[in-house]
C-alpha positions in Angstrom: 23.8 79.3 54.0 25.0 82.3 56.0 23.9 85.5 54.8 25.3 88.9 56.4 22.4 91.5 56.0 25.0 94.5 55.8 26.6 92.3 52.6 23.1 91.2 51.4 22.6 95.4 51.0 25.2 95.6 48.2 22.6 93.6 45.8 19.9 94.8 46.5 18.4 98.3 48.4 16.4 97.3 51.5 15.7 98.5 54.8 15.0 95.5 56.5 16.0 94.0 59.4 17.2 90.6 59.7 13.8 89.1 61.1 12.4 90.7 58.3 14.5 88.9 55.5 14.3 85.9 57.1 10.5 86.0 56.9 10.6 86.9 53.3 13.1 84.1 52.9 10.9 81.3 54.5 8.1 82.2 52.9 9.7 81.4 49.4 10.6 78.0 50.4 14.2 79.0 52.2 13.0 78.4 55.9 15.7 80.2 58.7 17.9 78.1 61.0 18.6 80.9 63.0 19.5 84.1 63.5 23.4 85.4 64.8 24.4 88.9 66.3 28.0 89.5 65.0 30.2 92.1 66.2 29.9 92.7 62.0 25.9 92.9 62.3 23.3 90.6 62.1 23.9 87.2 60.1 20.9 84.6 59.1 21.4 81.5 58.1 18.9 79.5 56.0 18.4 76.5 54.8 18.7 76.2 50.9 16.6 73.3 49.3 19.0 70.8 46.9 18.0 72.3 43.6 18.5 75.4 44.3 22.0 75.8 43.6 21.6 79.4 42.5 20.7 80.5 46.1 24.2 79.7 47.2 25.1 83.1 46.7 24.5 87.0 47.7 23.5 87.3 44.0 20.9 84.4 44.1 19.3 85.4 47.4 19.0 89.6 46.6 16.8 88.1 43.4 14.8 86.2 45.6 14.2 89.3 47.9 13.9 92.1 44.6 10.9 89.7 43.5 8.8 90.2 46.4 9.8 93.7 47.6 10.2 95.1 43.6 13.3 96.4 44.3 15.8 96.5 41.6 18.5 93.5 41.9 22.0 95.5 41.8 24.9 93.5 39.8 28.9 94.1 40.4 30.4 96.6 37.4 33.0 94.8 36.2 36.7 96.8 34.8 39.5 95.3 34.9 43.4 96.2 34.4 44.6 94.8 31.1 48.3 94.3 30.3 49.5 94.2 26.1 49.8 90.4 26.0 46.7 88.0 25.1 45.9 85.4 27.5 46.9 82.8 24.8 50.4 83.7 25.3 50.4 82.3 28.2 48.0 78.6 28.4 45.5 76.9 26.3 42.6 74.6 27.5 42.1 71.3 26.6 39.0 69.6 27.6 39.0 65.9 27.2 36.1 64.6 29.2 33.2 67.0 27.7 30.5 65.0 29.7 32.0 65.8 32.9 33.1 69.3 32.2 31.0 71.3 30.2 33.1 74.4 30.3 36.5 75.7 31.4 37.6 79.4 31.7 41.1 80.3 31.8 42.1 83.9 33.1 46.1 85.0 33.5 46.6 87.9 36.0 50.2 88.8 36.5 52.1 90.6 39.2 49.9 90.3 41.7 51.5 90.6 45.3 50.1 88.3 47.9 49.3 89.6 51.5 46.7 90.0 54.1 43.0 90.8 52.8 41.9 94.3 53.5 39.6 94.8 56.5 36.6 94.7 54.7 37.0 91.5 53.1 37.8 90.0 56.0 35.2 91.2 58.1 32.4 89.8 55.4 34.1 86.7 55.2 34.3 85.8 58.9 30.9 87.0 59.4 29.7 84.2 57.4 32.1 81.4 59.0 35.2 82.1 56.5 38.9 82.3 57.8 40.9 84.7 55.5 43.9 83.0 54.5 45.2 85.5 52.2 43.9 88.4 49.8 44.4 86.3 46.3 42.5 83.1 47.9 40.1 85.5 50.1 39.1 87.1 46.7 38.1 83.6 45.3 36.3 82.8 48.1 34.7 86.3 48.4 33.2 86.0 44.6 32.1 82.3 45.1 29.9 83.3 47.8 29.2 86.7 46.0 28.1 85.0 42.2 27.7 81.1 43.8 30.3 80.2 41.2 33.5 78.3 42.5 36.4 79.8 41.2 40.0 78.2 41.8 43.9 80.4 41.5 46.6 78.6 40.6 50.3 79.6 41.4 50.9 79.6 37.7 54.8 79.6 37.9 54.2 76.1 39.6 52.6 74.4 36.8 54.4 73.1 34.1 54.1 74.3 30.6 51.1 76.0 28.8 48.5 74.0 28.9 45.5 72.7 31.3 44.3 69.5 30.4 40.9 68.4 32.0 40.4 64.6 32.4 40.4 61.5 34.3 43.3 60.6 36.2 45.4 57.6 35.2 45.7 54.8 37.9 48.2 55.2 40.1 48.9 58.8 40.1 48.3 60.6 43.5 47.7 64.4 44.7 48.4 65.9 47.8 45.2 68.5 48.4 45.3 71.6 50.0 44.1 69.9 53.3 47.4 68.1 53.3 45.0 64.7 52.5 46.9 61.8 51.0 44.8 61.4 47.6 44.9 57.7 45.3 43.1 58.5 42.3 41.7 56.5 40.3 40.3 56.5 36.6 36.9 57.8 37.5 37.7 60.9 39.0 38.2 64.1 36.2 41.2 66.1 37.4 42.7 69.4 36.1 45.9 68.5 35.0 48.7 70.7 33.8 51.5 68.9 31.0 53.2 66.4 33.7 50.5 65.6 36.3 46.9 66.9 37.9 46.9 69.7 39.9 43.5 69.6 41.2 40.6 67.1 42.0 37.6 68.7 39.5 35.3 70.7 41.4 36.6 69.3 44.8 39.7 70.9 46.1 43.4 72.1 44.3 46.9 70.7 44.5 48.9 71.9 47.9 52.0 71.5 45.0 50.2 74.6 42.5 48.6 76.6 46.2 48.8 80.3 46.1 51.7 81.4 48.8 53.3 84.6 49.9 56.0 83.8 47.1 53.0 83.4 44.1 53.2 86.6 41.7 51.6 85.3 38.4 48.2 83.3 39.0 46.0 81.3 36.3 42.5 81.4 37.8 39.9 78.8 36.7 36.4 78.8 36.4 34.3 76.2 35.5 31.5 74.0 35.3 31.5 69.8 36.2 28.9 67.3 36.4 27.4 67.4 39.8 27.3 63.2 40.4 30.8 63.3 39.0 32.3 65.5 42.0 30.1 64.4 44.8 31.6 60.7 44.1 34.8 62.2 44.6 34.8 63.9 46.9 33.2 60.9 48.8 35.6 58.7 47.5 38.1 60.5 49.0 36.7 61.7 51.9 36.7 65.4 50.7 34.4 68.0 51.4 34.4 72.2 50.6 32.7 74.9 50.0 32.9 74.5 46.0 32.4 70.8 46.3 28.7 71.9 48.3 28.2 73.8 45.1 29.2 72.1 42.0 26.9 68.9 43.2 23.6 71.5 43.5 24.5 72.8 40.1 26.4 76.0 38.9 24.9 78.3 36.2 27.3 77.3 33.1 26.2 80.3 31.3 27.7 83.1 34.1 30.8 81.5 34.1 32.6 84.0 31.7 30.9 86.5 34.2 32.0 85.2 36.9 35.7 84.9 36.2 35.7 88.6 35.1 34.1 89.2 38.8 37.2 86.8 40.4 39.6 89.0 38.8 38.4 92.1 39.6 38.2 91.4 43.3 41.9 89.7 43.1 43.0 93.3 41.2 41.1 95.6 43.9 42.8 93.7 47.0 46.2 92.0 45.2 47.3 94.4 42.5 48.7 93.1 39.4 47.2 93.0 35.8 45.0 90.9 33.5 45.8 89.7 30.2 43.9 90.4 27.4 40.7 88.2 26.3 39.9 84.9 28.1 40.7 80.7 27.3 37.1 79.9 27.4 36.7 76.1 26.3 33.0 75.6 25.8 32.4 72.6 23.9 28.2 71.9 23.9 26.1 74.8 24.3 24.0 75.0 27.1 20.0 75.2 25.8 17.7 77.1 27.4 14.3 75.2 27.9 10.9 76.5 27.3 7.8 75.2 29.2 4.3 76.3 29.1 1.5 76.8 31.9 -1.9 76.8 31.4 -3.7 79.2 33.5 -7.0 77.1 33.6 -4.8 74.4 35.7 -2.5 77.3 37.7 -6.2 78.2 39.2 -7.1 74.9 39.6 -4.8 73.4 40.9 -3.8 76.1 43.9 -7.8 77.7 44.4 -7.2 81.0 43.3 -8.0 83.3 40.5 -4.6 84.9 39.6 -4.8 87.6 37.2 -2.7 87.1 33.7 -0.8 90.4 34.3 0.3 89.7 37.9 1.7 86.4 37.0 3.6 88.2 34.3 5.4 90.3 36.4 6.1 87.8 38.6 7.9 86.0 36.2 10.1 89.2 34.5 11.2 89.6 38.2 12.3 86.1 38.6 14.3 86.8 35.4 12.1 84.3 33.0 11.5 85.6 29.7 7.7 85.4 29.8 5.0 85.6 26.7 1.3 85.4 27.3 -1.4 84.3 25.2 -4.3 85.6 25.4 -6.3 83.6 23.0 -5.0 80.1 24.5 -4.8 81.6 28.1 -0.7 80.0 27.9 2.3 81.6 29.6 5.4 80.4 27.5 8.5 80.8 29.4 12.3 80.5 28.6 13.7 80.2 31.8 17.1 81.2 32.6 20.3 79.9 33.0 20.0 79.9 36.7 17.4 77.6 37.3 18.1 74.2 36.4 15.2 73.4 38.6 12.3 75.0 36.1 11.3 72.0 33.3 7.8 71.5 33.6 4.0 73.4 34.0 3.9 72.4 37.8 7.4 74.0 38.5 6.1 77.0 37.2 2.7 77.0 39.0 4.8 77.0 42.1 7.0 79.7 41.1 3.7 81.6 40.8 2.4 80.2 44.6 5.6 80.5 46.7 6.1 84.5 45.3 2.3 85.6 45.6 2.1 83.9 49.2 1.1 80.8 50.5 -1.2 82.4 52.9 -3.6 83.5 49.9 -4.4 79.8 49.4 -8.2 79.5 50.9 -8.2 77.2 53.1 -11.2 74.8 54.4 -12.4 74.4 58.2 -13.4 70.7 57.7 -11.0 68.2 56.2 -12.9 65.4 54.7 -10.9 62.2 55.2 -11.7 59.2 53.1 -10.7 56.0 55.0 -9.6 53.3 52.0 -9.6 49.6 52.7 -5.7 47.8 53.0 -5.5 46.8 49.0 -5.0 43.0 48.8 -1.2 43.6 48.2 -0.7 44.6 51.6 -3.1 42.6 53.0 -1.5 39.4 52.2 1.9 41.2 53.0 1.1 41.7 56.2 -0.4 38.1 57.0 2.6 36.7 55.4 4.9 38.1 58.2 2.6 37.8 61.0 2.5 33.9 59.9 6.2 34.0 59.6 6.8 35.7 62.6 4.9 32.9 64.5 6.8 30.4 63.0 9.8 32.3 64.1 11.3 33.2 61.0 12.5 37.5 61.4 12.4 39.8 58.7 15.2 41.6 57.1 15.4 44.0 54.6 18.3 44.1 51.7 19.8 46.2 48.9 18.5 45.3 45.7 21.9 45.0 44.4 24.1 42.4 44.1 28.0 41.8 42.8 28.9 39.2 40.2 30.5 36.5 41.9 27.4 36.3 43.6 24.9 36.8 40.2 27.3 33.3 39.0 26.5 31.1 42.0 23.0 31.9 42.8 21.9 32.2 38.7 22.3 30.2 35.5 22.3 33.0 33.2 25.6 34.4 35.3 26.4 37.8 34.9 25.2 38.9 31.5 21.6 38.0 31.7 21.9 40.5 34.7 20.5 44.2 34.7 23.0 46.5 35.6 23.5 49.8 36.8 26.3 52.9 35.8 26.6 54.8 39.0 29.9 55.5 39.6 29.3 54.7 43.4 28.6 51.0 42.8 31.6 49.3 41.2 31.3 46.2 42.7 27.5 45.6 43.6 25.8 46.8 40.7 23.6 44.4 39.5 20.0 44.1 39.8 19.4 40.9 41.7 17.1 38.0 40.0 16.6 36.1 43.8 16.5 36.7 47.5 18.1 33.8 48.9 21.8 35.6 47.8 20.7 38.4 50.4 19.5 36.3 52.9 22.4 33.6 52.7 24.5 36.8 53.5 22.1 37.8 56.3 22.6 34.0 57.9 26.3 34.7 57.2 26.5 37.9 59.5 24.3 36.1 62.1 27.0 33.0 62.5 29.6 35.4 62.9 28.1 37.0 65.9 27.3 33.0 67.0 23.7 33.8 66.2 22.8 30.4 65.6 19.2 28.7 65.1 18.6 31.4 62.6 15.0 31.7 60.5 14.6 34.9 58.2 12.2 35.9 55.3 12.5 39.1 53.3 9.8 39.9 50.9 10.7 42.5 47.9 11.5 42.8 44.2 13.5 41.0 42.0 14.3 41.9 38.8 14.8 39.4 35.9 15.5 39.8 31.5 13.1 39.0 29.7 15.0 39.2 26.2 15.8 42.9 26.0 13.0 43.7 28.8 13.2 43.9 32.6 10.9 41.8 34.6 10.0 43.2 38.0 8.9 40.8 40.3 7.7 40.8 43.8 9.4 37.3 45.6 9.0 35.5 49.2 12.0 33.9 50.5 12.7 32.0 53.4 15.8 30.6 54.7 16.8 28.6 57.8 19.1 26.2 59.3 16.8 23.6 60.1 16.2 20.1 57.8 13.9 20.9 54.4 10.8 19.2 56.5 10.7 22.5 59.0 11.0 24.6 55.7 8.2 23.0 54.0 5.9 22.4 57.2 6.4 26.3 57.4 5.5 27.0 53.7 2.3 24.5 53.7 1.4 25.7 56.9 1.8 29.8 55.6 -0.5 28.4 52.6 -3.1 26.8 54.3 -3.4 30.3 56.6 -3.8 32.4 52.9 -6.6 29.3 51.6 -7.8 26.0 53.5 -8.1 24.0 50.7 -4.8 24.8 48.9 -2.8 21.9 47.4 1.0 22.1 48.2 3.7 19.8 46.0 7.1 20.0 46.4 8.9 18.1 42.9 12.3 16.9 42.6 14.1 19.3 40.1 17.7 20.8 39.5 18.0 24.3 41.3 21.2 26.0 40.6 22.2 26.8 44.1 21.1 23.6 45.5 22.3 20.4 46.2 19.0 18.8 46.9 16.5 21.1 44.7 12.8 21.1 44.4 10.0 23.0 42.6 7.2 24.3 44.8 3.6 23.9 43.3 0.3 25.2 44.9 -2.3 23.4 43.3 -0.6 22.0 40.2 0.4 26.0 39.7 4.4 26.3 40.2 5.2 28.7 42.1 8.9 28.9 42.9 12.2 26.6 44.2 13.4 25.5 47.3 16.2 23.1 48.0 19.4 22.8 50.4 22.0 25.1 49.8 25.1 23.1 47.8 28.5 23.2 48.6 29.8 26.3 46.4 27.2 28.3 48.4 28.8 27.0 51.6 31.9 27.7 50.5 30.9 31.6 49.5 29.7 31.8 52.9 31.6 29.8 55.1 28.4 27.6 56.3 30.5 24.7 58.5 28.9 22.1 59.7 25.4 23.3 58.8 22.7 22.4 56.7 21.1 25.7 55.3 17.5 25.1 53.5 15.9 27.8 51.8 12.9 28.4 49.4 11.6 31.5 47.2 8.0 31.9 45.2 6.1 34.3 43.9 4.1 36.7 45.9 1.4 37.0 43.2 0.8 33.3 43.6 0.5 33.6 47.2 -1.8 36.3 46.6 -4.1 34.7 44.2 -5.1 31.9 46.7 -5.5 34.2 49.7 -9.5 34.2 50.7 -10.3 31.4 48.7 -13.1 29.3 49.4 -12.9 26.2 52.0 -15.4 23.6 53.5 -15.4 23.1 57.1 -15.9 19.2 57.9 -17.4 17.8 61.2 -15.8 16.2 64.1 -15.4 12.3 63.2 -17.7 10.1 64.8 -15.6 7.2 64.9 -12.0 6.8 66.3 -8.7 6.4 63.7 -6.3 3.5 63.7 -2.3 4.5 63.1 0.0 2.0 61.0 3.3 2.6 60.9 5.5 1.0 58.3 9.4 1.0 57.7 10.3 -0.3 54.0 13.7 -0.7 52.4 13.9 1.1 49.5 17.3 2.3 46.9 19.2 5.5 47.7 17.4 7.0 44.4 14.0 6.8 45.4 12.3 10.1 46.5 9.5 10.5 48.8 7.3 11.8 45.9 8.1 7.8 44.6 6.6 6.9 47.7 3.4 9.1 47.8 2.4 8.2 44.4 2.9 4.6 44.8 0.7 4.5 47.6 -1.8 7.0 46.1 -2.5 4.9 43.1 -4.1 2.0 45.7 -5.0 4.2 48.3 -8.8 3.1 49.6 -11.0 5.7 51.1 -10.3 5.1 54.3 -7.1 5.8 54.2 -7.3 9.7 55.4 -3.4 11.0 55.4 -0.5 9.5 54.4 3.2 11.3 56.5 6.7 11.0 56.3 8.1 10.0 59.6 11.7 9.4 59.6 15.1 8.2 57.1 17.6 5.8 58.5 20.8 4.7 57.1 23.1 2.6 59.2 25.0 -1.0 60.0 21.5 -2.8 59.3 21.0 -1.4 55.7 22.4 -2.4 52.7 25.0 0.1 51.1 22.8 2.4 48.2 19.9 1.6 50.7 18.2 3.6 52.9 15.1 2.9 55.6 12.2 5.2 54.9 9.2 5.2 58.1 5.8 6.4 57.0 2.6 6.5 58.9 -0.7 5.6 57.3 -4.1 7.0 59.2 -7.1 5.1 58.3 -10.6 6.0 59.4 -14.0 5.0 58.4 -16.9 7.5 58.8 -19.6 4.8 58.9 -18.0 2.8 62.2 -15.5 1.5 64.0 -12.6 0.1 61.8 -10.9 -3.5 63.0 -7.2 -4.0 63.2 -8.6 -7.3 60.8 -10.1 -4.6 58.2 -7.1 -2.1 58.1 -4.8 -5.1 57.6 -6.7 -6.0 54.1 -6.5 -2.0 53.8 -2.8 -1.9 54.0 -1.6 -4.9 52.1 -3.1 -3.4 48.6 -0.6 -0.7 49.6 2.5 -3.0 50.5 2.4 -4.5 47.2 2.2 -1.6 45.5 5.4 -0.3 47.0 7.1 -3.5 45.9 5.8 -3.1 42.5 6.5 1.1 42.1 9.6 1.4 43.8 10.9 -2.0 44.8 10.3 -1.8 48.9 10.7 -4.4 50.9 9.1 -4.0 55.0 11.9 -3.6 57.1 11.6 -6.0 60.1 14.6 -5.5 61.7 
């Protein structure tokens, strides 16, 4: 914010230069951007921290500087010019969205006669970065930066009827702002409305239809308080930005809004003329409370190292304007804290009220800094040899939104939209539910890739999903991979990233229906499941225009991955004695699975026979229609001595006929 020292003099009586008030101002938290000579005098501007609304404004920053120099915080006497009419004569408030607008004052001035600001007002306002436009709108803008409170004048012969309705617009109905923007509103956004259509976007900008001119004479003048989320969403929505929108989303003191509308009219009066009816149309429909939080002393010295005396920290918080008690006994400041600061609902708030006004620099400081160095928790240990694994296999990381939209929740879940989590922000219309599994994100990620013609794609993401568990939400941290290689490479890369966490690890992969899979399994590490993998079906394809590609994908959990990592394992010696390779191609029905396979031959396996593999699936001319050719490899070894192709024969027929019997094989020979 842009503060003019000569202005900043009118709230409070100091003889500072602007150096000076800058360093007062940075060390209360407000740290200067820099300093500009003005043919009006010297202007700082500072930066002002998010929740502190209140220091948007001459009014707001004077209170800062009486705290710390004592000076006594000067506030605008307010008179005004009343006329003999009431200001119900002339409009009523109606307030229909009470959530969104807390409180609405209504002021009618009349017979006010628009023209150039005097020289005064002008000169403030450009010193600060404000073009005059005229006295009536120069006035508005004069108080806003004066009280922080955004005040809006409406050419009140331009409205129609008596009455200022505040909700949410209908669909359909449109506004042309003072900006001359185009604006399609839509049922979200509150408007002021008058009896036919709004005539300003809440807290954002006005109507150019309702605009103050150099024909406006009568003028309502609004003041106001909206919910801060309502009219940033807005104003983004839209594309909008102001000076009153900056405000309203930091927070606006809904108590000094009555104040603050007297204040508007007075300035519009002093520079405009004209005269104000009697009383004000102030809608205020929940009253605001005023919270009180304690602070125990004991911690305030604890916490910041210094012994602050009960009657300094007292005065401290009468200057801030907090009404303060102190007990002795309990050694516990209770304090009702004004209006102003929203910020102020807790004992640490307080405790650095009390450190940013007595000075940072009192806090003792030591010469040595003791550093601790803390071993990588296991979490993060595993993490990071999870990627590095990955990486090698060369599979990239990416890093998604936790949200996702429905029509994805309904391909990618079985309990569809409703057994979702889901969030209200205003902001997220389409893509706000809480996602329950990565491969959504990452099928999406794949999709961007193959638009660029990215091809040959491998990526991982490893983060949080979020699942019901009845009425409860179950976090959970998940691994995902997903590629667009053959489900071999996918699990080769998954057995391979498990034997790197534990040597001795058992990996099964078990037929089973997935929901976004075609061909679906359920991943085990030793007999513990630990999540799904599968080939991506045909609606997913669809949803992501995968053509002529086989995407493969798999998700567990991290906490199983994490459990195995640093397990125990036995290091074997070198074999003494050489291996002997068979390699056998049986017939066997389209239904039968691999798993089929493995048990059947597990169930006669001998102990020399030291790993079974899958090689290869063939379907062609030469096989039978609901047949297929499956080629596995069986590696025999004996530790005590050379094995004979005579020997591994009468190894390998128990296995033979134990295929025909399981699964009905017969050895291809052709």
């Amino acid at each position: 914010m842009k503060i003019s020292i000569e202005w900043l003099k009118d709230y409070v009586d100091i003889d500072l230069s602007a150096q000076e008030v800058s360093d007062i101002l940075s060390d209360l938290g407000f740290p200067l951007e820099e300093i500009i000579e003005t043919d009006n005098g010297e202007v700082i501007d500072v930066e002002i921290t998010s929740n502190r609304g209140d220091c948007l404004s001459y009014i707001g920053i004077a209170r800062e500087i009486a705290v710390v120099t004592g000076k006594q915080l000067k506030i605008p006497e307010i008179t005004l010019d009343y006329m003999d009419k009431e200001v119900s004569e002339f409009v009523d408030v109606s307030i229909s969205e009470p959530s969104l607008c807390n409180r609405y004052c209504a002021r009618y001035i009349e017979g006010v006669k628009v023209g150039e600001s005097p020289d005064w007002m002008k000169r403030r306002l450009e010193s600060v970065g404000l073009r005059s436009v005229n006295n009536v709108v120069d006035a508005t803008n004069y108080a806003m930066l004066e009280v922080g409170q955004p005040p809006h004048a409406f050419d009140y012969d331009k409205l129609s009827g008596e009455r200022i309705i505040v909700r949410k617009a209908i669909v359909g109905e449109e506004l042309t702002a003072i900006d001359s923007t185009q604006c399609k509103l839509t049922s979200e956004m509150l408007v002021i409305a008058d009896e036919n259509s709004p005539v300003a976007i809440a807290g954002v900008m006005g109507s150019l239809d309702t605009e103050v001119s150099s024909t406006t004479t009568n003028i309502l003048l609004e003041e106001a308080h909206f919910a801060p989320v309502s009219v940033r969403a807005t104003g983004r929505a839209l594309g909008l930005n102001s000076d009153a929108m900056f405000r309203f989303e930091r927070h606006v003191d809904v108590e000094q809004i009555e104040f603050a509308s007297k204040r508007t009219a007075q300035l519009i009066q002093l520079v405009a003329g004209g005269k104000v009816a009697n009383g004000v149309v102030d809608n205020y429909p929940v009253k605001a409370s005023k919270p009180q939080v304690t602070m125990r002393l004991e911690r305030l010295n604890s916490l910041i190292g210094i012994e602050y005396d009960s009657g300094e920290i007292e005065t401290i918080f009468n200057r801030l304007g907090f009404n303060c008690k102190y007990d002795s006994e309990a050694k516990v400041f209770t304090v009702n804290c004004p209006s102003w600061r929203h910020d102020i609902t807790r004992e640490v708030d307080l405790i650095e009220e009390v450190a940013r006004v007595c000075g940072y620099d009192r806090i003792p400081t030591e010469k040595k800094i003791n550093i601790e160095v803390a071993p990588v928790d296991k979490r993060h240990r595993v993490v990071k040899k999870i990627g590095a694994f990955l990486n090698a296999c060369g599979f990239f990381e990416t890093i998604n939104v936790t949200f996702t939209d429905d029509k994805t929740a309904k391909i990618f879940t079985e309990c569809g939209v409703d057994g979702h989590m889901s969030v209200k922000d205003v902001t997220r219309k389409n893509a706000n539910l809480l996602r329950q599994t990565l491969v959504s994100s990452l099928c999406s990620n794949m999709q961007s890739n193959y638009n660029a013609r990215n091809t040959n794609c491998k990526l991982f993401e490893i983060a949080d999903t979020f699942e019901m568990d009845g009425e409860s939400l179950c976090e959970k941290t998940k691994v995902a991979l997903v590629c667009d290689s053959d489900l071999r490479f996918l699990r080769g890369a998954f057995e391979g990233l498990v034997r790197s966490l534990d040597k001795s690890a058992v990996v099964k992969f078990a037929p089973a229906k997935v929901c976004w899979a075609s061909v679906g399994a359920e991943v085990f590490i030793n007999d513990r499941k630990v999540g799904v993998a599968g080939i991506v079906n045909d609606a997913v394809k669809k949803a992501y225009d995968f053509k002529n590609v086989d995407v493969t994908a798999l998700e567990v959990d991290l906490e199983a991955l994490m459990d195995i990592e640093g397990g125990e394992f036995k290091i074997n010696h070198l074999p003494k004695f050489p291996s002997i390779e068979r390699v056998l191609s049986i017939i066997v029905d389209e239904a039968v699975s691999w798993a089929d396979i493995s048990s059947a031959v597990s169930k006669v396996a001998p102990k020399e026979l030291e790993k079974l593999s899958y090689v290869d699936t063939y379907r062609g001319k030469q096989i039978d229609s609901g047949k297929k050719s499956v080629t596995l490899s069986l590696l025999f070894r004996d530790e005590d001595g050379t094995l004979t192709h005579e020997k591994v024969d009468a190894l390998e027929e128990p296995i033979i006929k134990s295929l025909d019997v399981e699964v009905g094989a017969k050895i291809r020979t052709a």
